[in-house]
C-alpha positions, 0 to 999 in steps of 0.5 A: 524591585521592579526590575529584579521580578522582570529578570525572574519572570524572564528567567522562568519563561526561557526555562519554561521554553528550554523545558519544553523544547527538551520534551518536544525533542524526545516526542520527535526522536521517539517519533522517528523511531516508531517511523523507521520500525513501520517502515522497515516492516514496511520494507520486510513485508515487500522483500519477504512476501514473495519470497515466503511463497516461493518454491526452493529452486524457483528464482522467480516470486509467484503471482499473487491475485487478490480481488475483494468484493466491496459494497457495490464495488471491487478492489483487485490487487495483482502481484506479478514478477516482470518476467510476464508480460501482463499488459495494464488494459488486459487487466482493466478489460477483464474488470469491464467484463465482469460488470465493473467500471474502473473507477481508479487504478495504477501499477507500479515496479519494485525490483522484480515485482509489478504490483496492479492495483484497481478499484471499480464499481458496478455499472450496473447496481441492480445486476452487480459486479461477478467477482468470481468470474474476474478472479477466475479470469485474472488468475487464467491471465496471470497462469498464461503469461509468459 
């Protein structure tokens, strides 16, 4: 008797298993299907982005500038094509001019994009960061660039 409740307990807990790998197995393909539609909006946003800015018979995406005032700090975010010249520390001076100090920043390259990413806080709090004076400059950077 002892022997048959041993066999039935063991049944029920490798049914118990085998069940919950079964629900664990579809949490994880229904994972990897929200994943692969984050990523391929992921991958859309990058491809389509310049492309919906862009002028017919214009081969080249435009450059994009974007800098955010944050409490006591700055976030600036560059899109330029690899046909202009931008060089990383032109950008990080006109950062230093407005009253910032780069706290972090990089660039990278896809296709034919360079994407600029800075992140700053005020040197100075009392005085502040003069966010329009920087997105002035770099817009003038990126307009003479050739």
């Amino acid at each position: 008797m002892l022997m048959v409740f041993y066999v039935m307990s063991m049944l029920f807990t490798q049914e118990s298993q085998f069940d919950h790998s079964i629900a664990y197995i579809e949490h994880l393909r229904k994972r990897i299907e929200v994943l692969k539609d984050k990523r391929n909006e992921a991958l859309k946003y990058v491809n389509d982005y310049p492309s919906a800015l862009s002028c017919e018979g214009v081969s080249t995406p435009p450059s994009t500038v974007e800098v955010h005032d944050l409490d006591g700090g700055l976030k600036v975010l560059l899109i330029s094509n690899t046909e202009k010249k931008i060089s990383f520390s032109e950008i990080i001076s006109i950062v230093e001019e407005g009253g910032a100090e780069v706290v972090k920043g990089g660039y990278t390259t896809a296709d034919d994009k360079v994407i600029y990413t800075l992140h700053a806080k005020a040197r100075v709090t009392r005085i502040g960061i003069e966010v329009e004076s920087v997105h002035q400059k770099l817009q003038e950077l990126i307009n003479r660039s050739s």
